[in-house]
C-alpha positions, 0 to 999 in steps of 0.5 A: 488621212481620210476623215468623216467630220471634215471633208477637204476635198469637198470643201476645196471643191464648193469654193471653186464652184462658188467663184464659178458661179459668181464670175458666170453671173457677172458675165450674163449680166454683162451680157443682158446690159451690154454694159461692164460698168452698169452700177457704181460697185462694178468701177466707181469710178468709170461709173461716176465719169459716165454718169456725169457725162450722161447728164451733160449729153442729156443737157446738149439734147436740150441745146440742140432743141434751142439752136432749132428754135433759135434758126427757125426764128432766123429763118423765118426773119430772113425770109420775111427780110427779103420779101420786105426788100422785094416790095420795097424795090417796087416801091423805089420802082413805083417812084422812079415811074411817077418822075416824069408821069402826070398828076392822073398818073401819080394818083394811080401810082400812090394806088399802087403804092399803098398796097405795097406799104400794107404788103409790108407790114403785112410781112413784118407782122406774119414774120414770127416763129413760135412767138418771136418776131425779129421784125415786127417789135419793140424790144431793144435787148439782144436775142439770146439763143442758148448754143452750147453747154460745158464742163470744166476741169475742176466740175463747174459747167457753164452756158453759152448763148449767140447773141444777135441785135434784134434792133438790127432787123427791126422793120418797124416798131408796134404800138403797146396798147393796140399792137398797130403799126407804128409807120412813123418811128423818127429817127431811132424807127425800125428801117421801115419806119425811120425818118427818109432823107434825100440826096443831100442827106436832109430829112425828109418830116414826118415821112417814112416808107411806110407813110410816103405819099406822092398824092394824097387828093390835094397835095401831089409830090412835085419832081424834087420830092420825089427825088428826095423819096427815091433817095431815101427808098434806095438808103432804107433797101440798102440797110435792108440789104445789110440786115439781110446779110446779117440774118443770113450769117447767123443763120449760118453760125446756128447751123453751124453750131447745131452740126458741131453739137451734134457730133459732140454728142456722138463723140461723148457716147463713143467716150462713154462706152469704151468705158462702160460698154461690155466687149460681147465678143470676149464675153460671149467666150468667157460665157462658154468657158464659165460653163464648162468650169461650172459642169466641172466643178459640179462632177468634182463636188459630186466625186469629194461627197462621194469619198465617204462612201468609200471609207465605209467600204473599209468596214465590210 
């Protein structure tokens, strides 16, 4: 039945051509994104999932600016640890030298060796990155370097830091009022600023690397003392040594962690792409094909508005 009021073809051919146009526009939006996901009405959940994964890489981006942070004061440190042994060899040196040397040459040798007690401090104080010094200072908790950021199953995320004791690598201690030197520490000093003691173990009062002196104008060392001295000289590189080491391997683990983070963050965009990233081949042919239907549906629409043109024909 042909009829003037309600033209079925016509409006089979409008609703065809509406979805066209509907997928065609989802399909150049996924095209002008690059995303199949790109709001929460796409696929809310592969939206909530990314979203959140988003965010969490974005927290990582900010681990990694304090893994580089945390290894620049370890580097620095480090560095300013094996310049100090550098110096503090010398002055074992200077020590074994002034065994056997006159009381003339043991004045010379003190010369000498005070210089090197200044270069020594100098290296601690300068040894500091971005405001941290890990060998000049007085605090006594752990350096904490922010390392990684998780997310568990059930949503609660958490913060991990590498711990390092900073007492381990203290060289010397400064003074809270003036921030001088502090060259003698005791006992509980920095490695630099603690108590020597001789061969036997014995402490050696009130005299540290750094305030060691073989002849000061009136009192000139005699050949056991120094004996005691070079002995507690070659105690404190030793440590000296140790703490190297130990910045050394921290040094290692931050770098370590600074590489994993980095691929973690790689892995996390990979993750997040397969589910929201739109695959721009099958687009690119869904595009053409959407055309093509849509040009169709145009002609079929146009041929149902054309029927009643036909049905006046009948008239004449």
């Amino acid at each position: 039945m042909s009829s003037l009021n309600t033209n079925v073809s016509a409006m089979t051919a409008l609703q065809t051509l509406s979805a066209t146009n509907k997928n065609l526009a989802t399909t150049q939006s996924r095209i002008s994104t690059g995303f199949r996901v790109g709001e929460a009405a796409d696929n809310a959940a592969y939206w909530s999932i990314a979203t959140t994964m988003r965010s969490d890489n974005k927290a990582l981006s900010t681990v990694q600016d304090a893994l580089g942070l945390g290894a620049g004061k370890l580097d620095v440190a480090y560095t300013g640890m094996n310049a100090a042994i550098e110096v503090v060899d010398e002055i074992k040196a200077k020590l074994v030298a002034a065994r056997g040397a006159s009381d003339e040459d043991k004045s010379k040798i003190q010369s000498e060796i005070s210089e090197l007690q200044n270069q020594l401090k100098s290296i601690g104080q300068s040894a500091s990155f971005s405001g941290g010094n890990f060998l000049a200072h007085n605090d006594t908790v752990a350096e904490q370097i922010v390392a990684s950021f998780s997310r568990d199953s059930g949503g609660k995320v958490a913060v991990g830091t590498i711990e390092f004791d900073v007492t381990e690598s203290r060289l010397f201690g400064l003074d809270a009022t003036t921030g001088a030197v502090v060259v003698d520490g005791g006992t509980t000093g920095g490695l630099l600023s603690r108590t020597l003691e001789g061969a036997d173990g014995t402490a050696i009062a009130g005299t540290t690397v750094l305030n060691l002196n073989i002849h000061d104008g009136t009192t000139i060392a005699t050949s056991a003392t120094i004996d005691s001295l070079i002995s507690g000289v070659d105690a404190v590189m030793a440590d000296m040594i140790t703490a190297a080491s130990d910045l050394g391997a921290i040094k290692k683990r931050v770098d370590m962690q600074a590489d994993f983070v980095s691929k973690l963050q790689d892995a996390i965009d990979r993750g997040v792409g397969q589910l929201v990233d739109a695959d721009m081949q099958a687009e690119s042919a869904r595009l053409s094909a959407l055309q093509v239907q849509q040009q169709l549906g145009i002609q079929s629409l146009s041929i149902a508005n054309g029927n009643a043109q036909n049905i006046l024909a009948l008239f004449n």
